[in-house]
C-alpha positions as CSV (number, residue, x, y, z in Angstrom):
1,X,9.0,20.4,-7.2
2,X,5.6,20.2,-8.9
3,X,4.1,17.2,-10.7
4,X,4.6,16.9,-14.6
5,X,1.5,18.4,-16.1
6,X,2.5,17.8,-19.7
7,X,2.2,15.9,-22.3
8,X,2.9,12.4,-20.9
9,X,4.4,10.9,-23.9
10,X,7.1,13.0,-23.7
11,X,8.6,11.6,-21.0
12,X,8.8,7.6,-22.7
13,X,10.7,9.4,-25.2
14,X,13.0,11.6,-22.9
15,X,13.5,8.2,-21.3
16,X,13.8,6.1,-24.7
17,X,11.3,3.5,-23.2
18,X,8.0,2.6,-22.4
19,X,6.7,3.9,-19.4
20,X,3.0,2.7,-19.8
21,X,1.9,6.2,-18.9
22,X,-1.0,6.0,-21.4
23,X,-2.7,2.5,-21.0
24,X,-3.2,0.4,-23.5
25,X,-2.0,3.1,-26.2
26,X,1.3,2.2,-25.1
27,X,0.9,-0.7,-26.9
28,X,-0.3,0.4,-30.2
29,X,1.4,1.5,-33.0
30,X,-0.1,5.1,-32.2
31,X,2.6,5.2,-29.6
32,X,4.7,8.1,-29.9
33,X,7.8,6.3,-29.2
34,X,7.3,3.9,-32.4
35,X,7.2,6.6,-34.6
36,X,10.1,8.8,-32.7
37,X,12.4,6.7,-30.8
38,X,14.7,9.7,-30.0
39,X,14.6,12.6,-27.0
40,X,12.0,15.2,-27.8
41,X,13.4,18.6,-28.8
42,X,14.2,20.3,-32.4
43,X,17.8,18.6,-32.9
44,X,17.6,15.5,-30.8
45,X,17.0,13.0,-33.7
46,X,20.0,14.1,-35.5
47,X,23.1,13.9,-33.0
48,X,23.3,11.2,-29.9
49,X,25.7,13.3,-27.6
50,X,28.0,10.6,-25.9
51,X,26.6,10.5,-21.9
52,X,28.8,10.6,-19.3
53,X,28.7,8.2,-16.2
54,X,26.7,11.1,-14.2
55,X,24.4,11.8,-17.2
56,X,24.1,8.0,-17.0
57,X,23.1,7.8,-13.2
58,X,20.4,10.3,-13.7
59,X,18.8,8.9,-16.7
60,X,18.2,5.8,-14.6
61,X,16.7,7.3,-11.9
62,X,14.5,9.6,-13.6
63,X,13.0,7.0,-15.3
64,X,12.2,5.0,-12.7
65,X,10.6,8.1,-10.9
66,X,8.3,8.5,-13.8
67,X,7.6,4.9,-14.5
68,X,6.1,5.0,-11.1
69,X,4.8,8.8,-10.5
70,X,7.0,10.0,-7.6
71,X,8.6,13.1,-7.0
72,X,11.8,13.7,-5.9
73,X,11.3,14.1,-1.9
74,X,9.4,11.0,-2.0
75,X,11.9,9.1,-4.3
76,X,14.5,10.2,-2.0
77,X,12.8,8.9,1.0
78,X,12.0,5.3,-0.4
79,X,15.4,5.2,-1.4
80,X,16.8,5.8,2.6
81,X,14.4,3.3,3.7
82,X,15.7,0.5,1.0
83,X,19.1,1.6,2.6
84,X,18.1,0.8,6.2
85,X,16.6,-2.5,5.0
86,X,18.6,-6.2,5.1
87,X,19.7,-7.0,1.3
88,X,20.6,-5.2,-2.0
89,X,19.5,-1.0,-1.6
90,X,18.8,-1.3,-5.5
91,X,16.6,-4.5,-5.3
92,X,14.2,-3.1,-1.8
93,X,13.6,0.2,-3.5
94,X,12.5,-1.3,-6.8
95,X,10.2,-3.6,-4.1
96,X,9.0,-0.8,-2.1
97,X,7.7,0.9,-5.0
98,X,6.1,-2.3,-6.1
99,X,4.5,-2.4,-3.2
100,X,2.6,1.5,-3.6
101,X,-1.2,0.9,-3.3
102,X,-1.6,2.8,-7.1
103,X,1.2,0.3,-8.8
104,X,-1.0,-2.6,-7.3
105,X,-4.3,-1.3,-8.5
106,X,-2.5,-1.4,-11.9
107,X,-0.8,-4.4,-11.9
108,X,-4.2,-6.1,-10.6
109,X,-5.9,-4.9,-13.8
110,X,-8.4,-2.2,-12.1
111,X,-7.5,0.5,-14.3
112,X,-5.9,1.7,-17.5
113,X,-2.9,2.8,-15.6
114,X,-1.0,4.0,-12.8
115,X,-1.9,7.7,-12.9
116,X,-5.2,6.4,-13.8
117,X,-4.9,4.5,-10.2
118,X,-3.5,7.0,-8.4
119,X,-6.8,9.2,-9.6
120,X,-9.0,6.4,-8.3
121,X,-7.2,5.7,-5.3
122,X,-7.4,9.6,-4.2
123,X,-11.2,9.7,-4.9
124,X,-11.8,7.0,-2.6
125,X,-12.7,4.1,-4.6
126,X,-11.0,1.5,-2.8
127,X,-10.2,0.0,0.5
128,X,-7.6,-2.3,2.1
129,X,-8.8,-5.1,4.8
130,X,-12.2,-3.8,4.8
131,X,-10.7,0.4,5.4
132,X,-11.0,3.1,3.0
133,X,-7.6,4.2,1.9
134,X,-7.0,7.1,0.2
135,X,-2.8,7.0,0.1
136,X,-1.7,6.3,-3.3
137,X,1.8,5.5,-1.1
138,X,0.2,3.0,1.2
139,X,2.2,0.3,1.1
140,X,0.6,-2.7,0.8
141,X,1.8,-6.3,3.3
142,X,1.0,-10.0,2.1
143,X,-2.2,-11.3,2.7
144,X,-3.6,-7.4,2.0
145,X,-7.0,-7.9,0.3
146,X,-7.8,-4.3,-1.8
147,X,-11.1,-4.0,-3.3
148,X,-13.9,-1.7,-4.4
149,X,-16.1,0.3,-1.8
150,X,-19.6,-0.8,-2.1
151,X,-20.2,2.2,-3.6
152,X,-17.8,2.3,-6.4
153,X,-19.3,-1.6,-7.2
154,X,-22.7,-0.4,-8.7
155,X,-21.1,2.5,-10.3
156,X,-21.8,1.8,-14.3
157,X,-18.4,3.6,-15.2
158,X,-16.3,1.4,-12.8
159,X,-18.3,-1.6,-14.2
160,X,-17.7,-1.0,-17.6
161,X,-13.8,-0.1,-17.0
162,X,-13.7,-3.7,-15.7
163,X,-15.4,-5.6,-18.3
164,X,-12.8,-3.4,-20.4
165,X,-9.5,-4.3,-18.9
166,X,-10.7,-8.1,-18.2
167,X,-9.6,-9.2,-21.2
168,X,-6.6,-7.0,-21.2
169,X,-5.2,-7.6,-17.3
170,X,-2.3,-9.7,-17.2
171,X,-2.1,-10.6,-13.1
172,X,2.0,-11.0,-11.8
173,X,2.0,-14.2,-10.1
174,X,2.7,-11.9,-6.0
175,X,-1.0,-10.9,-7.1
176,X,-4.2,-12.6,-7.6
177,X,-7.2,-11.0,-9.3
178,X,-10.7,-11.9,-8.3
179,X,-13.2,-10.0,-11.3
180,X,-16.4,-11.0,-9.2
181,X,-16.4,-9.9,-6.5
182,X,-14.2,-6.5,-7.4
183,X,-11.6,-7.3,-5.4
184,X,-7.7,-8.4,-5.4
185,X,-5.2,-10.3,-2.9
186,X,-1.1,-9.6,-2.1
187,X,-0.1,-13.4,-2.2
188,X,3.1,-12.6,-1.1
189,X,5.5,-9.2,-1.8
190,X,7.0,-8.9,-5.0
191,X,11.0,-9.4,-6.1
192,X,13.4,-8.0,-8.2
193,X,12.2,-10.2,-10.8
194,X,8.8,-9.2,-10.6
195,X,9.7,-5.6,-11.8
196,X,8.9,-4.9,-15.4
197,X,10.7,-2.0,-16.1
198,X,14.1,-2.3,-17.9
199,X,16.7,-0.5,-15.3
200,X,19.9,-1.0,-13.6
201,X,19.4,0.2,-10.1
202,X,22.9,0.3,-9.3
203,X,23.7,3.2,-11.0
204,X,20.5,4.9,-8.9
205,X,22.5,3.7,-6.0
206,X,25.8,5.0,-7.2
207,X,23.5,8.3,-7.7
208,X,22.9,8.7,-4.1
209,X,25.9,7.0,-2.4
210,X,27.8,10.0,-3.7
């Protein structure tokens, strides 16, 4: 299945929530979702069909595909390794997806959001422990340091995206941001609690248990 190419908006309101797909937009009143809090289509605003527990299951997990901009395969795949892992399935997968290199960029503050990451990551602007990585996936381990190549430092759009978002960043406490030197630190991994996306990962893992 191919990536969404559309209009990203689109999906907050198929999902009735805020998906942060647009940056700091998202957090305007030009929001589509503040004006339209409904499904997109010609007769969703008028009639709320009742969902069913399937319809339910779905929702959930399409959401939290889009929130974090995987496909299905790959969704699929995080979910069997939050299976093989010790605690709650729900609880790992929501971690392991946390822990994707592009949701890290983002949550550090080092760009306007995670597709905006994922662009960043893929052109080579950053690198783990000193190493170029290119993986948007690449899970990142506590005590990971990302940063900016040398490179990507002196560029004047990646320094004036910074001074942008430095007053906008708000750091999760797993994280710590250092602005100076271009460059952030995985204090430890994240938790359940840590995830800021409104979902019940149970019915995700009711989904697949099927």
């Amino acid at each position: 299945m191919a990536r969404y190419t559309g209009p990203v908006c689109r999906l907050c309101r198929a999902e009735r929530t805020k998906l942060f797909l647009k940056g700091a937009k998202c957090l305007t009143d030009k929001c589509p979702l503040e004006k339209r809090p409904y499904p997109p289509g010609v007769h969703s605003g008028r009639r709320q069909r009742k969902m069913t527990p399937y319809a339910k299951q779905l929702r959930e997990k399409q959401k939290v595909k889009r929130f974090y901009g995987v496909l299905e395969a790959q969704f699929r795949k995080y979910f069997e390794e939050a299976e093989r892992m010790k605690g709650k399935t729900g609880d790992n997968l929501l971690i392991l997806l946390e822990r994707r290199l592009d949701n890290v960029i983002y949550r550090l503050g080092f760009s306007y959001s995670r597709r905006h990451a994922r662009q960043l990551v893929t052109h080579g602007h950053f690198q783990v422990n000193g190493k170029n990585v290119d993986i948007p996936s690449y899970l990142v381990r506590e005590g990971d340091v990302i940063s900016f190549r040398e490179s990507s430092k002196n560029n004047e759009n990646i320094k004036a995206m910074l001074e942008d978002l430095k007053t906008k960043a708000q750091t999760p406490n797993w994280l710590e941001t250092d602005w100076e030197n271009f460059s952030g630190k995985v204090i430890s991994l994240p938790t359940r609690e840590d995830v800021s996306l409104p979902v019940e990962e149970h019915l995700i893992v009711e989904l697949y248990s099927k």
